[in-house]
ZAVODREN-490900 format. One record per residue (C-alpha): x negated, y, z negated. Coordinates in steps of 0.02 Angstrom, whole numbers, plus 32768, in hexadecimal, padded with zeros to 4 digits. Layout:
BEGIN
node px = X	py = Y	pz = Z
...
END
This chain:
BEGIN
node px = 806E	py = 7F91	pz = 7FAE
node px = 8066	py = 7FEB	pz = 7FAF
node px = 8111	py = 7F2C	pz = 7F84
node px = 80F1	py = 7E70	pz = 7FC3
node px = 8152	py = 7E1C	pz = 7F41
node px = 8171	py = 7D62	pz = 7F23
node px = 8144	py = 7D4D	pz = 7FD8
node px = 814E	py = 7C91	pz = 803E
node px = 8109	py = 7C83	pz = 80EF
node px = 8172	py = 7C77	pz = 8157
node px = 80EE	py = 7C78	pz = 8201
node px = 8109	py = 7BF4	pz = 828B
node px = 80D2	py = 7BDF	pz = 832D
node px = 8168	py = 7C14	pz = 83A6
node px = 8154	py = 7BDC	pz = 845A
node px = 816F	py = 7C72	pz = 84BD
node px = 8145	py = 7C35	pz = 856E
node px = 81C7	py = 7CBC	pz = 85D4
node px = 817F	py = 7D64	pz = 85E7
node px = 81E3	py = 7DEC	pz = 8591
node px = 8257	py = 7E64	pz = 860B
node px = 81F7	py = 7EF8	pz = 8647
node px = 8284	py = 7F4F	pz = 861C
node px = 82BA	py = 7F78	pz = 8569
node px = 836D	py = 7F54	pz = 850C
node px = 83BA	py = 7FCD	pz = 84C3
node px = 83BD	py = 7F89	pz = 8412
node px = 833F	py = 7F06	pz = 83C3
node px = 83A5	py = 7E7E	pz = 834E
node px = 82FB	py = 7E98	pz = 82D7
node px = 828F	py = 7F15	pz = 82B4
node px = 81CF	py = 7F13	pz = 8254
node px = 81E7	py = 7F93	pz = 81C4
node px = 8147	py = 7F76	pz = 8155
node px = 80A1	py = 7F3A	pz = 81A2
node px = 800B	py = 7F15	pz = 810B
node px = 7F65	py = 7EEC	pz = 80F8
node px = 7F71	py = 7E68	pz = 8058
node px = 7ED2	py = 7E0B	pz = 8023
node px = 7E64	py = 7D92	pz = 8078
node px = 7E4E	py = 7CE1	pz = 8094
node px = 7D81	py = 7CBE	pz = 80AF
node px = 7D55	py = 7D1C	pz = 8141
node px = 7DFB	py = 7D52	pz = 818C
node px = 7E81	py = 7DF1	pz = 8160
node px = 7F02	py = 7DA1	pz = 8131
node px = 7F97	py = 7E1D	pz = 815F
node px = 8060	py = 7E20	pz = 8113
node px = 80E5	py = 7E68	pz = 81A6
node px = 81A8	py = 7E87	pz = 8169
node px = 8226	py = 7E58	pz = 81D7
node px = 82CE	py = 7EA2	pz = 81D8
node px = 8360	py = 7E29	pz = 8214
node px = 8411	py = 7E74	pz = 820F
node px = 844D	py = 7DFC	pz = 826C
node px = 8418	py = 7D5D	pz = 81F8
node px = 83F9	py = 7CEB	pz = 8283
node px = 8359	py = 7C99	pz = 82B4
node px = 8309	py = 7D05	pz = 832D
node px = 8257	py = 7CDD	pz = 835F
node px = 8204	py = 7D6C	pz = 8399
node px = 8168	py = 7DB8	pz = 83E3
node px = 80FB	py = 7E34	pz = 8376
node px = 807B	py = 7EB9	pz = 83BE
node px = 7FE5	py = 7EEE	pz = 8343
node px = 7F7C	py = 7F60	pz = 835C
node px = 7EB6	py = 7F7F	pz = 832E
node px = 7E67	py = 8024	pz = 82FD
node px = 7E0E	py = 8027	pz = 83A5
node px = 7EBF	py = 800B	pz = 83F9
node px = 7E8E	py = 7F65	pz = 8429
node px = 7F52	py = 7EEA	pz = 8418
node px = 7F6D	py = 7E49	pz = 840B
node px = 8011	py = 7DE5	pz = 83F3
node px = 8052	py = 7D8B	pz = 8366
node px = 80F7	py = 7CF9	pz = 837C
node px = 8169	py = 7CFE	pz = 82EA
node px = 81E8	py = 7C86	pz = 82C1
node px = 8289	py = 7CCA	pz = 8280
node px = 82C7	py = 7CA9	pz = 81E2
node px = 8384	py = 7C5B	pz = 81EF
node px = 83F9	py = 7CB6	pz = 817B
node px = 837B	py = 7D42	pz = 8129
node px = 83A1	py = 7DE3	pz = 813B
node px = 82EC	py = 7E1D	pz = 811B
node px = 8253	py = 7DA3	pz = 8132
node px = 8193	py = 7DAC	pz = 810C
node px = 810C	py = 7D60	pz = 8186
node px = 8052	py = 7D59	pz = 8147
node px = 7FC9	py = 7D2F	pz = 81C3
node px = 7F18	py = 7D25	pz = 81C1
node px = 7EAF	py = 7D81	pz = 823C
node px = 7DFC	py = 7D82	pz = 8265
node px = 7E09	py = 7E3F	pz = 8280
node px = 7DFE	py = 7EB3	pz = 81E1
node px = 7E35	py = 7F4E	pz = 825A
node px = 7EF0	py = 7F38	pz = 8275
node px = 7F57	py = 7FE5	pz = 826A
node px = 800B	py = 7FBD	pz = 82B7
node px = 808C	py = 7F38	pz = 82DA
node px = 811D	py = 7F4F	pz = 8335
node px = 81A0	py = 7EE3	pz = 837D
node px = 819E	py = 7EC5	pz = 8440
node px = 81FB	py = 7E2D	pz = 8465
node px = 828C	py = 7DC6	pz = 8410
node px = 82EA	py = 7D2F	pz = 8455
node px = 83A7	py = 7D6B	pz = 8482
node px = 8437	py = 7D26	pz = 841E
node px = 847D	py = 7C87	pz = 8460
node px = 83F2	py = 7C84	pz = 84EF
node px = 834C	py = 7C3C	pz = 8508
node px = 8320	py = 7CCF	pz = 855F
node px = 82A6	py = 7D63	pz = 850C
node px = 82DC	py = 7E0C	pz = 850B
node px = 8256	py = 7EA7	pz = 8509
node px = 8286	py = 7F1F	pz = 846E
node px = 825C	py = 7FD4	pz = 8467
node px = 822B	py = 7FCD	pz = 83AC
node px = 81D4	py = 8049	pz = 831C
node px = 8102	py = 8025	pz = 82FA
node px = 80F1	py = 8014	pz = 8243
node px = 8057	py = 804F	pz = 820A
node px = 7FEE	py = 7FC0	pz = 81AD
node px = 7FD2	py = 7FF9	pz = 80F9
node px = 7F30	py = 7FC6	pz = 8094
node px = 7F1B	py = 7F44	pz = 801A
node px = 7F48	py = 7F7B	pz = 7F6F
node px = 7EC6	py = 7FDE	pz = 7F12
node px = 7EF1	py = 7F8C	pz = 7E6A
node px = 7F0F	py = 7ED8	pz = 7EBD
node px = 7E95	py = 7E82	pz = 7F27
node px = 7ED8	py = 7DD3	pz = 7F56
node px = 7E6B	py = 7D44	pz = 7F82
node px = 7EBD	py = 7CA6	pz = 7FD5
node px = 7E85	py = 7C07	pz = 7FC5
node px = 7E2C	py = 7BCB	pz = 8077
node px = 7EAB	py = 7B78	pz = 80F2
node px = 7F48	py = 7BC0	pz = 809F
node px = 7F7B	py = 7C27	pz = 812D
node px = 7F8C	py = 7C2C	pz = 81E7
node px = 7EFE	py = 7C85	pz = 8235
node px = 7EB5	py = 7CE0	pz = 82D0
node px = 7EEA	py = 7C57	pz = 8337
node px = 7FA3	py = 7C9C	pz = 833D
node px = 7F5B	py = 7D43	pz = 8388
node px = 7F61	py = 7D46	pz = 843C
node px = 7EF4	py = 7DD9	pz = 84A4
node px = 7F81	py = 7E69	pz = 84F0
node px = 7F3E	py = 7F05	pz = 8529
node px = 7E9A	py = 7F34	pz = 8512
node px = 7EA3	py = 7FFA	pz = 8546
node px = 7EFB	py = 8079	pz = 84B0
node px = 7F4F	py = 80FD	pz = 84C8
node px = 7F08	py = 8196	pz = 851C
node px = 7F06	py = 8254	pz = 84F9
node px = 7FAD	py = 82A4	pz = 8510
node px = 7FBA	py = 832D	pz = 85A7
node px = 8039	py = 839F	pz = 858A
node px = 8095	py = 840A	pz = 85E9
node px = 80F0	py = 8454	pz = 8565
node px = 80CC	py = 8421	pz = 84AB
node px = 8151	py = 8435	pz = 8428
node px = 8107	py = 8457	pz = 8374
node px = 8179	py = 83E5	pz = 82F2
node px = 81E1	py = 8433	pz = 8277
node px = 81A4	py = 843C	pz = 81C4
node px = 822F	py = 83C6	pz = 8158
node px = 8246	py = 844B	pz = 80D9
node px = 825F	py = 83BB	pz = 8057
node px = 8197	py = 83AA	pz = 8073
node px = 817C	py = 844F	pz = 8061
node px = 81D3	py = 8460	pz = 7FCC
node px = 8185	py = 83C7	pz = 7F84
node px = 80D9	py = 841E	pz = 7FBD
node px = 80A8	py = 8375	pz = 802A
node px = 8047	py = 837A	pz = 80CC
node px = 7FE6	py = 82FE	pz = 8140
node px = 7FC3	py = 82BE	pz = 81E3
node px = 802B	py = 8265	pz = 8255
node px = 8000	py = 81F7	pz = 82F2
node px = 808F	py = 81D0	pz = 8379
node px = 807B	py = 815F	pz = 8417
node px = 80E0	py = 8177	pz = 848E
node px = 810A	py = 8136	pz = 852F
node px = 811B	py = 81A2	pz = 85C9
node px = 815C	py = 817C	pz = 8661
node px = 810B	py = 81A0	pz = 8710
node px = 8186	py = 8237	pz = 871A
node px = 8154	py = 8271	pz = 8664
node px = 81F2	py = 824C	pz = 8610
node px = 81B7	py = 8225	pz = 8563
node px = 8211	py = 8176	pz = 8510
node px = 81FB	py = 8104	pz = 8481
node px = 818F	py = 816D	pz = 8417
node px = 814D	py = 8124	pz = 8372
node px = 80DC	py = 813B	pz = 82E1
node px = 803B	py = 80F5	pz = 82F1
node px = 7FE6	py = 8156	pz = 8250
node px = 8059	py = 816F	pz = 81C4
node px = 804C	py = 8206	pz = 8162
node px = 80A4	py = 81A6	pz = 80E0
node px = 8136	py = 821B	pz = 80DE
node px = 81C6	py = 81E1	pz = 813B
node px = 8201	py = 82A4	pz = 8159
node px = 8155	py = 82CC	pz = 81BA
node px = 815D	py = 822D	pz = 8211
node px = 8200	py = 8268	pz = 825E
node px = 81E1	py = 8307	pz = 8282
node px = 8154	py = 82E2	pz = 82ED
node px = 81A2	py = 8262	pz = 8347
node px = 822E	py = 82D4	pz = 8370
node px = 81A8	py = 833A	pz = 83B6
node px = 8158	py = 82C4	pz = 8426
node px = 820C	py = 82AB	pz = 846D
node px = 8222	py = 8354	pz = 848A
node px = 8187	py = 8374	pz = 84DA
node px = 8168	py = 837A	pz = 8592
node px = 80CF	py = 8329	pz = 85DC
node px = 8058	py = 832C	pz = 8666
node px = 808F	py = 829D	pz = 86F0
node px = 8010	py = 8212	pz = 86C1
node px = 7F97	py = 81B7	pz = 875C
node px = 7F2C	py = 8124	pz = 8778
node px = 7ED8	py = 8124	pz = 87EB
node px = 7F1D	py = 81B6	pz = 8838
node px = 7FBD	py = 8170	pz = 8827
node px = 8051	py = 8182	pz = 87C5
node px = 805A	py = 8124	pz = 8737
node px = 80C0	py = 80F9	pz = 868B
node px = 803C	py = 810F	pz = 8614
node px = 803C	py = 8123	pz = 854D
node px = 7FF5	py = 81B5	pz = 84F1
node px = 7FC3	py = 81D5	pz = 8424
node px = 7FF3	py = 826E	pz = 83F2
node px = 7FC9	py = 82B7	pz = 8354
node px = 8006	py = 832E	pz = 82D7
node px = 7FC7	py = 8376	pz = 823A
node px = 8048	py = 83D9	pz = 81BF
node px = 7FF7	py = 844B	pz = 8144
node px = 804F	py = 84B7	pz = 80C7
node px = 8068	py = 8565	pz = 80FA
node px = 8094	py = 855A	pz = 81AB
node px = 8144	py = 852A	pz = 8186
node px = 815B	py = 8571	pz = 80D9
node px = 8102	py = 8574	pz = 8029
node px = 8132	py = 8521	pz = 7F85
node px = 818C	py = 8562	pz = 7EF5
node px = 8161	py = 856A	pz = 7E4C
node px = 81DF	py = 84FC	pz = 7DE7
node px = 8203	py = 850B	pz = 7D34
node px = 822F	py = 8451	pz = 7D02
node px = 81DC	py = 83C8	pz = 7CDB
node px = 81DB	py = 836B	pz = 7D76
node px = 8199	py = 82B3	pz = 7D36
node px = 81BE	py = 8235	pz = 7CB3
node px = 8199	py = 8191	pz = 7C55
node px = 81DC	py = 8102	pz = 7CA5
node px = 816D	py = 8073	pz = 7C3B
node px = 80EB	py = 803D	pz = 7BD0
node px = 8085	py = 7F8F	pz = 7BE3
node px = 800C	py = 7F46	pz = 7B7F
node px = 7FA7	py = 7EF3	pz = 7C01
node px = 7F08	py = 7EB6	pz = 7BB2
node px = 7E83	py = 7ED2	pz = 7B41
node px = 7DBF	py = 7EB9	pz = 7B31
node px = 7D98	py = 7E28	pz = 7AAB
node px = 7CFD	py = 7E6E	pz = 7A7E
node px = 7D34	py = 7F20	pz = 7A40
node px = 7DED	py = 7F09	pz = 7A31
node px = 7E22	py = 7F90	pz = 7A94
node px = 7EC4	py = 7F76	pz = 7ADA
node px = 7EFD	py = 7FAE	pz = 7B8F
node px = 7F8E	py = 8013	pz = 7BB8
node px = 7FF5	py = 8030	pz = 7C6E
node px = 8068	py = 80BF	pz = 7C6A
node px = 80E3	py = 80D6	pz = 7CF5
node px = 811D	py = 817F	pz = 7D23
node px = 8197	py = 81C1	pz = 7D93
node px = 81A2	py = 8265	pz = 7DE9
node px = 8227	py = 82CB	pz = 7E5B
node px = 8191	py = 830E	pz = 7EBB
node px = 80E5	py = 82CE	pz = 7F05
node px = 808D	py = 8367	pz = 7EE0
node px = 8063	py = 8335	pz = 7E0A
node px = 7FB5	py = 832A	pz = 7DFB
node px = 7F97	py = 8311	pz = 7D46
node px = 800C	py = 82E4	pz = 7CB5
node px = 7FE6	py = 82FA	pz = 7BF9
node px = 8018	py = 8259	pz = 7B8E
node px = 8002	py = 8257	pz = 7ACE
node px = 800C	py = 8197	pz = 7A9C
node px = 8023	py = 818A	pz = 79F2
node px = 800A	py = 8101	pz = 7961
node px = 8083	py = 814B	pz = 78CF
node px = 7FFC	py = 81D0	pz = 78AF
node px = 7FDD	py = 827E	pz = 791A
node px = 7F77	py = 8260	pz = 79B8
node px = 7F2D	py = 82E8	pz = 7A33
node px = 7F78	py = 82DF	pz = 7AE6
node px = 7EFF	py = 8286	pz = 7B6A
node px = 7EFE	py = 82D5	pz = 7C1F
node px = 7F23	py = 8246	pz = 7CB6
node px = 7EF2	py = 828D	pz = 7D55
node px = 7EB1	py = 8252	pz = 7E11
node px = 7F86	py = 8221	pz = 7E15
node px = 7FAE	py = 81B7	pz = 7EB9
node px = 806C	py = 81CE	pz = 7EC2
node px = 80C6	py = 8139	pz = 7F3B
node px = 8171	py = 8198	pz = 7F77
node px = 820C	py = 8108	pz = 7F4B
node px = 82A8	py = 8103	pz = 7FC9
node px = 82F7	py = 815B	pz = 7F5E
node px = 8295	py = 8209	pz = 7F75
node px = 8241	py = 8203	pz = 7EDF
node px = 8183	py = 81DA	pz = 7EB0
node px = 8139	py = 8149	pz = 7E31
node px = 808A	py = 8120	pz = 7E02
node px = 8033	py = 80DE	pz = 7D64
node px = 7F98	py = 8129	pz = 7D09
node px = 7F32	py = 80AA	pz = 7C91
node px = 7EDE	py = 80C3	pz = 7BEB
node px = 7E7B	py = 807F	pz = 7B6B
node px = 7EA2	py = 806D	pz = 7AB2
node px = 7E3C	py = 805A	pz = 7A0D
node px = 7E86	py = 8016	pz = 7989
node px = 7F21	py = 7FD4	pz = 7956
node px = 7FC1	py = 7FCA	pz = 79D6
node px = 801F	py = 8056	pz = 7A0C
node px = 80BB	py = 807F	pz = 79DB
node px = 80FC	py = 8102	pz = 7A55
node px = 80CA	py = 817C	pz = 7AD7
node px = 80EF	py = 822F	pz = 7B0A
node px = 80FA	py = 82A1	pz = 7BA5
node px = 80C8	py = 8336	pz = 7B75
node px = 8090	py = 8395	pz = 7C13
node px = 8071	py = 838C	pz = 7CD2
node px = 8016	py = 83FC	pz = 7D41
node px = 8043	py = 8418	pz = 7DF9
node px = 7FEF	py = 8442	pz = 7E9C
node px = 8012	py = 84F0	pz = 7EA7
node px = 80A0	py = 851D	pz = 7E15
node px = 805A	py = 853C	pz = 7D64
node px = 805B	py = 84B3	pz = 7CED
node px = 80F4	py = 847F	pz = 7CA1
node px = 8128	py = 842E	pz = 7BEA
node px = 817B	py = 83A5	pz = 7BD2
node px = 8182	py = 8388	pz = 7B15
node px = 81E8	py = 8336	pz = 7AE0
node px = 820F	py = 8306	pz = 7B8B
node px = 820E	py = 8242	pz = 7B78
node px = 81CC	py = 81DD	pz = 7AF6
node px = 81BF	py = 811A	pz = 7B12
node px = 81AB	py = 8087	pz = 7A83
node px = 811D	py = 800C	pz = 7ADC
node px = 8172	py = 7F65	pz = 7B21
node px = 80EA	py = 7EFB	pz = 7AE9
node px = 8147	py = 7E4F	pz = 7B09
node px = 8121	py = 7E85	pz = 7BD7
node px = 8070	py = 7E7A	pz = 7BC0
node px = 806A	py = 7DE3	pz = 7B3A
node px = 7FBD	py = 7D95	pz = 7B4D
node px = 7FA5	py = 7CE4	pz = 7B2C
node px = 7F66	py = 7CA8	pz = 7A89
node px = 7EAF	py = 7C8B	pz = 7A9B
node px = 7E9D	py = 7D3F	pz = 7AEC
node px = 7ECC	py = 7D8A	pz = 7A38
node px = 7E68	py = 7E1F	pz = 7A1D
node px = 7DBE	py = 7E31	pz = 799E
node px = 7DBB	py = 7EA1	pz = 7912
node px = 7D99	py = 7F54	pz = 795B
node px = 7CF3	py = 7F98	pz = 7945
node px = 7CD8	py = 8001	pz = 78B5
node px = 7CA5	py = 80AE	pz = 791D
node px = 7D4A	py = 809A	pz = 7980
node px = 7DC5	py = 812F	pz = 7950
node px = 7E7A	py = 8102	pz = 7939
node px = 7E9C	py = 8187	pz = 79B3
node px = 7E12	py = 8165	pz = 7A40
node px = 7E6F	py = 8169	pz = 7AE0
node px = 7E07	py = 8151	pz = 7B7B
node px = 7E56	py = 8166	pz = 7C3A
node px = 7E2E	py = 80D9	pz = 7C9D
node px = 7E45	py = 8105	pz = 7D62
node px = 7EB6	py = 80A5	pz = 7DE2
node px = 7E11	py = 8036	pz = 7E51
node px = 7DF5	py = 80B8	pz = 7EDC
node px = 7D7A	py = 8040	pz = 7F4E
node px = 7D04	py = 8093	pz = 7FC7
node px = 7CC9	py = 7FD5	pz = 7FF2
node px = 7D3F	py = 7F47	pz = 7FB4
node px = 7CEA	py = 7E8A	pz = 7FA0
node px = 7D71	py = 7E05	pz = 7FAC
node px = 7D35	py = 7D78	pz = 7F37
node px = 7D00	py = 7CCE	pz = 7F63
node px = 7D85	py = 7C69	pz = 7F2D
node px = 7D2B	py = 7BD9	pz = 7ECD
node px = 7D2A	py = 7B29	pz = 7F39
node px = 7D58	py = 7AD9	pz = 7E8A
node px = 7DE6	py = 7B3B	pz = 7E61
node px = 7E29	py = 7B3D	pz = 7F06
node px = 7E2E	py = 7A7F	pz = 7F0B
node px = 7E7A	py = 7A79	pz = 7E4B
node px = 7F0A	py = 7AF2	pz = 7E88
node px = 7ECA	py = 7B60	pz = 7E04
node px = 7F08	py = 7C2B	pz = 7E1E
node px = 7F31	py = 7CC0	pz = 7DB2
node px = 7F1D	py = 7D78	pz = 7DBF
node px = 7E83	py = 7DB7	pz = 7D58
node px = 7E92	py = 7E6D	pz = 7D20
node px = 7DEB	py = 7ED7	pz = 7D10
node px = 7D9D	py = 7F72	pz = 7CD0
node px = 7D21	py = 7FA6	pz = 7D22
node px = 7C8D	py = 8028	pz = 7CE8
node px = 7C4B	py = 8082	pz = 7D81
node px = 7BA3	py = 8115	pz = 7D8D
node px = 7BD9	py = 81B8	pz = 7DDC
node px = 7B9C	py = 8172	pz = 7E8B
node px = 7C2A	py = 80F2	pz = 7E71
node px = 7BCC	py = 8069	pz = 7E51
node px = 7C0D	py = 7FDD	pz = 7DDD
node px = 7B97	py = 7FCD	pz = 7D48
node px = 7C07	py = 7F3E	pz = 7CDF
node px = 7CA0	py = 7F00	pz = 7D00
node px = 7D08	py = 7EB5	pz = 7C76
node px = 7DA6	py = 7E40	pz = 7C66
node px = 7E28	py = 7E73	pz = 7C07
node px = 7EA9	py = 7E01	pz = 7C2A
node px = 7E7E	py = 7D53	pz = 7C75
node px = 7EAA	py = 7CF9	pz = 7D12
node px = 7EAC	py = 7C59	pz = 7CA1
node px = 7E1E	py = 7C19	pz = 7CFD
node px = 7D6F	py = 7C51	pz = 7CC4
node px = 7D2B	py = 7C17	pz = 7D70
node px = 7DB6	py = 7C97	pz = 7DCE
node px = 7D7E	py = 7D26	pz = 7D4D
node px = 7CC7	py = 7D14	pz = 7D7F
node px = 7CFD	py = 7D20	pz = 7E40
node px = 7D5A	py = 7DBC	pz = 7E13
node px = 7CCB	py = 7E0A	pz = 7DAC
node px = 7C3E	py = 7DE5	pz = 7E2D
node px = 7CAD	py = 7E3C	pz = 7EB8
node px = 7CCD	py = 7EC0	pz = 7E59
node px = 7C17	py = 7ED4	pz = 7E31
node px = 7BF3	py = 7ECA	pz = 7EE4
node px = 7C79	py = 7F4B	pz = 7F11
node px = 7C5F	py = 8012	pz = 7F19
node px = 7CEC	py = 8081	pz = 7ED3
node px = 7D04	py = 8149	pz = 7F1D
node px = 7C91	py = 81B6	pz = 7ECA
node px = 7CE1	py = 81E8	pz = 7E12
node px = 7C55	py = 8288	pz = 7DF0
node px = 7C53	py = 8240	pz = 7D3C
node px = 7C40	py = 818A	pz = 7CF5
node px = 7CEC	py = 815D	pz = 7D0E
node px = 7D5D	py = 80AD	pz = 7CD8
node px = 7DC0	py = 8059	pz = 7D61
node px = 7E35	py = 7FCF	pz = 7D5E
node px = 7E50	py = 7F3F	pz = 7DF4
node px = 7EAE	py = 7EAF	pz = 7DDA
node px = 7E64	py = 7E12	pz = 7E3C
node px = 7EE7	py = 7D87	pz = 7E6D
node px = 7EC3	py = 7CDA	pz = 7EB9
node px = 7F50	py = 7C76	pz = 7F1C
node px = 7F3F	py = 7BC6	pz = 7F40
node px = 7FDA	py = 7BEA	pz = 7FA6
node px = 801A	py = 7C61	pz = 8025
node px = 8092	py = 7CB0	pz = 7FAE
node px = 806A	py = 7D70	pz = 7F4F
node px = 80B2	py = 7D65	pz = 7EA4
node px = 80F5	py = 7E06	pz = 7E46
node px = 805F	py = 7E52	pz = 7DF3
node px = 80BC	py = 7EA1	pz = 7D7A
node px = 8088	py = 7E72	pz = 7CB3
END
């Protein structure tokens, strides 16, 4: 997210009866620099689009999306007066959406509409751990979407094809993907306005192959036998050892940033924990954390890591366990493994006193006195929700009416297959009603396939408003 934080609509039906300029500016006053799937509101996708605004004037504008199939529609966005940076959300009938990307904004001081030569972004899936239900007829839907073109891009014909260069910041990081770029050629086959269409989710790959597309020469495109402007999708897959291979690196490349206590199961008392961890590199892919009650504890292995790169260069995620017993006092790094280095320690690396006042629970949700087989030291890793098939609850007609919303967080056991077996709450949306929505979707959901009975956690939030709260403890 993968964020969308504190988030108020800001959608509005712009007239935009003067068709843009064929020709494009040379600068757009705005540009769309996140594009995200973010819950659902009954039957429709409800979608979240970022708009930057350096200039902090109301500019209503014209947004492109695109479908999977490369079916586009258009979406009218009012500007937000004095906001550098503005959210839209929007509900669509169509679960399929892939790309936004600006295409027309009204000029300053003129009624007029200007075409803008501006970057796709790349829709990016609903959060794994979040899955956001909105109450019915909180949002703007489908109705907002008007058709555009119906035909996608088409296979590129080169005449000569420049391979991108490998960033060597990837390849020292050990990261690789796939990377698609449309671009539009003209009937000459002068290549302009190329874009990504499928993020890698590395910026550095992203540019590379988009310089590449530029630099490329193509085929002059027809219709019809004719010569004809025409857009192609070009893709591009980097993988390690074409442009270099990793080094092994001697220091512990990670560390503690947090500890939450974000809930616990009334029945057993076991209390759940979220660890954050930072990384200078994407390619960790299992950490060694002792947690530790006053007493000596064996380490417990967190693997399956699903690093999200910051602007900053470096990585965060968060792994999840559960804990017998009394509370913990502190927590230890004591190891991480990469890719293709050896492992490396970390003791005493970081160690990090538990901030239970972020994950204070409320009164009644106290926990029970811990089963007598549980062992003080019984740590068991509970997985970030990995959903093969997600199931959006049904937000409750009753609740919905009584304004009632929270965020319920859940545990949930799954069979090898991936199929949920229970699902349990361990920290309460404050409405029971809510909780039983988010336990019968999760029970109707399917999770990737673990190998092993595995734990996973998904949190479950309702919003009797168009507005994403923090979903931080």
């Amino acid at each position: 997210m993968c964020g969308f934080v504190r988030v108020m609509v800001l959608l509005c039906a712009v007239a935009m009866g003067i068709a843009p300029v064929p020709s494009l500016a040379a600068a757009c006053p705005l540009a769309v620099s996140a594009f995200a799937m973010v819950g659902r509101a009954g039957e429709y996708a409800v979608y979240g689009i970022e708009v930057d605004n350096p200039t902090g004037r109301s500019l209503p504008a014209l947004v492109e999306v695109s479908g999977e199939s490369g079916a586009r529609s258009e979406l009218a966005l009012g500007g937000a007066g004095g906001e550098k940076k503005f959210w839209t959300l929007f509900a669509s009938p169509r679960n399929d959406l892939a790309t936004a990307r600006l295409k027309a904004v009204a000029q300053l001081g003129s009624q007029a509409e200007a075409a803008c030569a501006s970057s796709a972004s790349t829709v990016q899936p609903a959060n794994g751990l979040l899955t956001v239900a909105f109450a019915p007829r909180t949002l703007p839907r489908g109705a907002k979407l008007t058709p555009a073109i119906t035909s996608g891009p088409s296979k590129p014909a080169f005449v000569h094809k420049v391979e991108p260069t490998y960033p060597p910041e990837a390849v020292k990081a050990g990261i690789g993907g796939h990377v698609d770029v449309e671009v539009d050629v003209s009937a000459l086959g002068a290549a302009s306005n190329a874009v990504v269409a499928n993020s890698s989710g590395y910026p550095p790959l992203d540019e590379a192959a988009v310089a590449a597309t530029i630099a490329s020469t193509y085929r002059q495109p027809e219709i019809g036998a004719r010569p004809a402007a025409t857009q192609y999708l070009v893709p591009y897959t980097f993988t390690l050892g074409r442009g270099g291979t990793t080094t092994a690196d001697t220091t512990c490349q990670a560390r503690i940033t947090h500890g939450w206590l974000i809930g616990l199961d009334r029945i057993t008392g076991d209390n759940l924990y979220e660890i954050g961890l930072q990384s200078t590199r994407g390619d960790v892919t299992s950490v060694d954390v002792t947690l530790e009650k006053g007493d000596v504890a064996p380490p417990t292995t967190f693997g399956e890591l699903r690093w999200r790169r910051r602007t900053d260069g470096t990585f965060e995620t968060a792994v999840y366990a559960l804990v017998g017993g009394g509370l913990v006092g502190a927590v230890r790094l004591e190891s991480v493994d990469l890719r293709k280095s050896p492992s490396q320690n970390c003791s005493p690396y970081t160690i990090v006193t538990w901030d239970h006042t972020a994950g204070a629970l409320e009164a009644e949700t106290r926990p029970t006195q811990s089963a007598a087989k549980t062992s003080p030291n019984d740590v068991q890793v509970v997985l970030p929700a990995v959903f093969a098939r997600r199931v959006w609850p049904q937000y409750p007609s009753a609740a919905a009416t009584g304004h009632l919303f929270g965020i319920a967080t859940l545990v949930v056991d799954v069979d090898p297959s991936g199929k949920p077996k229970m699902a349990s709450v361990y920290r309460s949306s404050g409405s029971q009603s809510l909780d039983a929505a988010a336990v019968a979707a999760a029970l109707a959901s399917s999770c990737w396939r673990p190998g092993t009975p595995a734990k996973y956690l998904s949190r479950y939030a309702f919003r009797t408003t168009p507005t994403l709260e923090d979903d931080q403890p």
